[in-house]
C-alpha positions in Angstrom: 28.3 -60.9 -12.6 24.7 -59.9 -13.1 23.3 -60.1 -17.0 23.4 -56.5 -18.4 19.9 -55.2 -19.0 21.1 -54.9 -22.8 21.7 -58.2 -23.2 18.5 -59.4 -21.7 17.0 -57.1 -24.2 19.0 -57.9 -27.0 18.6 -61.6 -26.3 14.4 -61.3 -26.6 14.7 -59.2 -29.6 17.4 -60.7 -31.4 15.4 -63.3 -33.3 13.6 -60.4 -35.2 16.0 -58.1 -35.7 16.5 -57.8 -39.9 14.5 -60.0 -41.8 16.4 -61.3 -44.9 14.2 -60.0 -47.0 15.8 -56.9 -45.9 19.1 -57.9 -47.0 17.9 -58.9 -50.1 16.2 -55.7 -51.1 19.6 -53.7 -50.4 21.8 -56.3 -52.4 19.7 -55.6 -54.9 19.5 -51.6 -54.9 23.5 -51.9 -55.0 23.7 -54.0 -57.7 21.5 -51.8 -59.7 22.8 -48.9 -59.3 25.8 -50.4 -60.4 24.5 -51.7 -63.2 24.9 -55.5 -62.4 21.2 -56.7 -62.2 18.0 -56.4 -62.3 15.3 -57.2 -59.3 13.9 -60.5 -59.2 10.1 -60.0 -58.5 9.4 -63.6 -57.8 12.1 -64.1 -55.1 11.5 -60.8 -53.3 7.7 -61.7 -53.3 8.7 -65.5 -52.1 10.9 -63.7 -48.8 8.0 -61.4 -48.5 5.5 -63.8 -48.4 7.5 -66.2 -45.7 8.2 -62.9 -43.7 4.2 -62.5 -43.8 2.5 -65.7 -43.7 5.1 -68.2 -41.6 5.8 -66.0 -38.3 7.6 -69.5 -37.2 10.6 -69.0 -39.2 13.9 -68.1 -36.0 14.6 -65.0 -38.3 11.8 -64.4 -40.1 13.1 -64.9 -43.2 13.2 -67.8 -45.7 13.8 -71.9 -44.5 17.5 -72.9 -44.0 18.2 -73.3 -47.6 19.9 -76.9 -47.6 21.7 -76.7 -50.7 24.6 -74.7 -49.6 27.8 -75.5 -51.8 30.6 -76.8 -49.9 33.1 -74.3 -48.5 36.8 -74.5 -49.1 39.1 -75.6 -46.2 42.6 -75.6 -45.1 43.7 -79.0 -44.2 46.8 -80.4 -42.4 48.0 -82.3 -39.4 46.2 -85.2 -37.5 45.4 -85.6 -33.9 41.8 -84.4 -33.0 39.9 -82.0 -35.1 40.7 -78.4 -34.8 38.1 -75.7 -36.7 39.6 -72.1 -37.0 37.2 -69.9 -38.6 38.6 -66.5 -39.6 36.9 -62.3 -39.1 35.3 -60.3 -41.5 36.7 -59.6 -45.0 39.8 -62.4 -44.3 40.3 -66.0 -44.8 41.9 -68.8 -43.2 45.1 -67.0 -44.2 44.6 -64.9 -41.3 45.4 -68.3 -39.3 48.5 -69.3 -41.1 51.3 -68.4 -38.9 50.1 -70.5 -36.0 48.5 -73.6 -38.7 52.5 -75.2 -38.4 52.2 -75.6 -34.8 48.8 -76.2 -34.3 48.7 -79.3 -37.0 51.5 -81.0 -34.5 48.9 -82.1 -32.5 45.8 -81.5 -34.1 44.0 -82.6 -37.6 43.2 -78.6 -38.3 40.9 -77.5 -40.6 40.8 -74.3 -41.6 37.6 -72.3 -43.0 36.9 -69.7 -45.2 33.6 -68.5 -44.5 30.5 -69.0 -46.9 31.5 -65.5 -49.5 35.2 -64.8 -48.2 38.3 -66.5 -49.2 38.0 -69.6 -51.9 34.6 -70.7 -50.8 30.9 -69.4 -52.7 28.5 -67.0 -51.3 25.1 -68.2 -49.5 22.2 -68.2 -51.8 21.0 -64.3 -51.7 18.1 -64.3 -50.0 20.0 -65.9 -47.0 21.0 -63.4 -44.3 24.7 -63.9 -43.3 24.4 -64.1 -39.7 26.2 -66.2 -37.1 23.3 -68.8 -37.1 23.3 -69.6 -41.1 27.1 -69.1 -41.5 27.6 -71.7 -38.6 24.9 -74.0 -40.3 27.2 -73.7 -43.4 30.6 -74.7 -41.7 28.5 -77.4 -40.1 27.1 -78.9 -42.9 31.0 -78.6 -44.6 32.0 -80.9 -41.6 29.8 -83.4 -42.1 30.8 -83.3 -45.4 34.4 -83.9 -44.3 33.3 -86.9 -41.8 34.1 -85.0 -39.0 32.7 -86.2 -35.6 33.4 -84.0 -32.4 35.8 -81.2 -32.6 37.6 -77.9 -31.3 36.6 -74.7 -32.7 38.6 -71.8 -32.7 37.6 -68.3 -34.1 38.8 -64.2 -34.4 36.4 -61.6 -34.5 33.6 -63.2 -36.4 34.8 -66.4 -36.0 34.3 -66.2 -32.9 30.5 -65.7 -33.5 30.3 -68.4 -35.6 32.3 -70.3 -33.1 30.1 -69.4 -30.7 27.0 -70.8 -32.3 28.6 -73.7 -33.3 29.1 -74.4 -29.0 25.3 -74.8 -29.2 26.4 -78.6 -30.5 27.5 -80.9 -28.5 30.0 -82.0 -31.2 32.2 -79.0 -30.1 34.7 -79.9 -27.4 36.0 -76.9 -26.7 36.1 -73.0 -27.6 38.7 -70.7 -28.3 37.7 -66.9 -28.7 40.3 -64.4 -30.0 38.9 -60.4 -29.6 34.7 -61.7 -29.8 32.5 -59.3 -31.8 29.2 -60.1 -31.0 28.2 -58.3 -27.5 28.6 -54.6 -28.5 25.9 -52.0 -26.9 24.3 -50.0 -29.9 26.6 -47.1 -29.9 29.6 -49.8 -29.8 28.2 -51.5 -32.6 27.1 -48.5 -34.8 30.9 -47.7 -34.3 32.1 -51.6 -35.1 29.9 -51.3 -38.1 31.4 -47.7 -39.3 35.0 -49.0 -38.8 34.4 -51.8 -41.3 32.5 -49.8 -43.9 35.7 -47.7 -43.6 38.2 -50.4 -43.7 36.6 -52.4 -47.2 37.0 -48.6 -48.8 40.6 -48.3 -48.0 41.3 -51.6 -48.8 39.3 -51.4 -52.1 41.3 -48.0 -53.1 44.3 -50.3 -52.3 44.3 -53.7 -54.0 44.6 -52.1 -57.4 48.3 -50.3 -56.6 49.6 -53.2 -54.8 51.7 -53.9 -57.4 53.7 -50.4 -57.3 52.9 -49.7 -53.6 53.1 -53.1 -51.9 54.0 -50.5 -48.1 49.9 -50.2 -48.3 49.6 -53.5 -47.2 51.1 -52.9 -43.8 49.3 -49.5 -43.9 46.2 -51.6 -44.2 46.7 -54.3 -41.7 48.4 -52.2 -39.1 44.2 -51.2 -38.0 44.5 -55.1 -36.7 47.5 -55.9 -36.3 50.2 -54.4 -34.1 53.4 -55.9 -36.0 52.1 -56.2 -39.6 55.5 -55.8 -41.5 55.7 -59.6 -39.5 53.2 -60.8 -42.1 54.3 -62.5 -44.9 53.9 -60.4 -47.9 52.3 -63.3 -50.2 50.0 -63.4 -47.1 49.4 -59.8 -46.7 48.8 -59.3 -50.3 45.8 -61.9 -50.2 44.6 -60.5 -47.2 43.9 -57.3 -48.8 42.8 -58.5 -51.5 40.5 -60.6 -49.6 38.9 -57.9 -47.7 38.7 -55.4 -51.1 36.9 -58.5 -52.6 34.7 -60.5 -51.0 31.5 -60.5 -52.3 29.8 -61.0 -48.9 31.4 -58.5 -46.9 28.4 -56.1 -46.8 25.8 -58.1 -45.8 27.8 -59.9 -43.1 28.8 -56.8 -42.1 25.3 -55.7 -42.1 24.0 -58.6 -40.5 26.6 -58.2 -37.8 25.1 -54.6 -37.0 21.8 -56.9 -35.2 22.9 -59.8 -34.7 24.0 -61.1 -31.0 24.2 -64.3 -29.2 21.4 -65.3 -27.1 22.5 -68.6 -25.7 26.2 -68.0 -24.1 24.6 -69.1 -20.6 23.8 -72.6 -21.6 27.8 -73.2 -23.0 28.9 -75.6 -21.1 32.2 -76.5 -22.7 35.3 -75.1 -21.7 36.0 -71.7 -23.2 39.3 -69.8 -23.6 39.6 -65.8 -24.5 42.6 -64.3 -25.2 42.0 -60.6 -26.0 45.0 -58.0 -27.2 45.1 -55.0 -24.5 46.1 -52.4 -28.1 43.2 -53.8 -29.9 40.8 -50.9 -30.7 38.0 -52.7 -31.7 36.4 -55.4 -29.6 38.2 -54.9 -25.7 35.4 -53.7 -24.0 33.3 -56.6 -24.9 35.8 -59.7 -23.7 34.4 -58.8 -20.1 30.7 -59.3 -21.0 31.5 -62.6 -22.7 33.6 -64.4 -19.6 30.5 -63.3 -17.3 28.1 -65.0 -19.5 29.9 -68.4 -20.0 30.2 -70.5 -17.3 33.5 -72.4 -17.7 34.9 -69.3 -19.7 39.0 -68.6 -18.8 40.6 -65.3 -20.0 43.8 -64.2 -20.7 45.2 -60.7 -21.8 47.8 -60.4 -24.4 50.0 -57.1 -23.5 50.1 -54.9 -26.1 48.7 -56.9 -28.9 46.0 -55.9 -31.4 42.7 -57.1 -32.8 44.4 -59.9 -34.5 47.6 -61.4 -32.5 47.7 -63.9 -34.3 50.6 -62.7 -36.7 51.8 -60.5 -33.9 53.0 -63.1 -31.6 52.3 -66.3 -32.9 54.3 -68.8 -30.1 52.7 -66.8 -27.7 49.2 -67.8 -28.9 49.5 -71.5 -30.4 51.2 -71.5 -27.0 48.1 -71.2 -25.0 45.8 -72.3 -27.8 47.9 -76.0 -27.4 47.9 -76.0 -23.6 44.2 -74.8 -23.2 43.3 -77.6 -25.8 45.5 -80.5 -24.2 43.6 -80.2 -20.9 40.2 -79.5 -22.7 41.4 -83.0 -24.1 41.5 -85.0 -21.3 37.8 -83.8 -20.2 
């Protein structure tokens, strides 16, 4: 499958898409408006002056800043290590009705992602993209003593997942609906979406309490069978997504960012992409001609998130992809 001409493009440019001082700036426009803070002259002139003077820097933007505080993980089972990383706005609740039959076999350790879930924000001048999100869950690993390892991701985990594969501590890859290789409109239209989906969930969290049907309401733009949910779980999803104080600026971040090394993956790589999902389907295509030892398989009439939808069907193949990934 030849490489498309906007990935070849987007791979060159990538690298200087948004500087973080860019993300900075906005945070701070929000917040002021709303009356939260004030601008911080010396750190916007700090980003500025990196963005000017050190050209060097991978995204143009401040040095990987090394004190980032540990994030907060899921933890059960034993066998080899098994990383799920969750999408935008959720947590590793989003992995909890496979996590029974995935820690049979494996020691899994699930993520929240630096500013969702339990786990603290990345400093603020730190753009949220795959690369620094990834060098976050690393560095959490290492913490943990963890050695080689599976990684599994949805949505934006699989981004994350994806730039985690540029280690060779990562055994394996397993990709539910990627983000990551939209064209520009695809992404505008991704990016939209979201924006759309934090204001509904927002305008829900508060009523929960007296209209606990919004939940389903809410999930149902991921899920195909989110009454299956349950409700303790759907209740912290939404609040996760009406909360999380880095959902903007991942979400903005997203908008640019792209992988630029999927050739050179040389473990194997599993995709399982829902044929109702609305979101991402287009893109699953694009990502199994770029991989080498990529497999795909469709999941009839599931949705962004399967996960909950049918979750024997897909600890099913997550388990048998990741025995014979084992044995490699």
């Amino acid at each position: 499958m030849p490489t498309p001409v906007y990935y070849r493009i987007s791979a060159t440019l990538a690298p200087h898409a948004i500087p973080e001082w860019g993300v900075y700036a906005w945070r701070v426009a929000r917040d002021t408006i709303q009356g939260r803070t004030s601008i911080d002259v010396d750190t916007l002139r700090a980003a500025l002056i990196a963005n000017t003077l050190n050209p060097s820097y991978r995204y143009f933007g401040l040095p990987m800043i090394t004190a980032v505080p540990r994030l907060h993980v899921h933890r059960t089972g034993a066998g080899e290590p098994l990383v799920l990383l969750h999408g935008l706005g959720e947590s590793h609740i989003g992995w909890r009705p496979v996590i029974d039959a995935l820690s049979k076999q494996h020691d899994v350790i699930a993520v929240d992602l630096p500013g969702f879930g339990r786990s603290p924000a990345l400093p603020g001048t730190v753009l949220p993209n795959a690369v620094k999100l990834a060098a976050a869950v690393e560095r959490t690993l290492d913490q943990l003593g963890i050695g080689a390892y599976h990684v599994a991701g949805y949505s934006l985990g699989v981004r994350v997942a994806i730039q985690l594969a540029d280690s060779d501590r990562v055994r394996s890859v397993i990709a539910i609906a990627p983000d990551g290789l939209g064209t520009p409109v695809e992404r505008l239209q991704g990016f939209i979406a979201m924006v759309a989906g934090r204001g509904v969930a927002m305008a829900l969290a508060p009523i929960d309490g007296w209209f606990p049907v919004g939940r389903a309401l809410f999930l149902a733009g991921t899920r195909s069978l989110p009454w299956q949910i349950d409700p303790a779980d759907a209740k912290q999803l939404l609040s996760d997504f009406a909360g999380s104080p880095a959902y903007e600026a991942t979400n903005w971040a997203s908008l640019f960012d792209m992988p630029t090394h999927l050739h050179t993956i040389t473990q194997p790589a599993l995709f399982l992409q829902g044929t109702a999902d609305p979101l991402m389907a287009p893109q699953i295509a694009r990502y199994v001609g770029l991989i080498p030892q990529a497999k795909l398989i469709y999941l009839p009439g599931l949705n962004h998130v399967p996960i909950s939808d049918d979750p024997r069907t897909v600890a099913h193949h997550m388990l048998t992809f990741l025995n014979q990934a084992g044995k490699r």
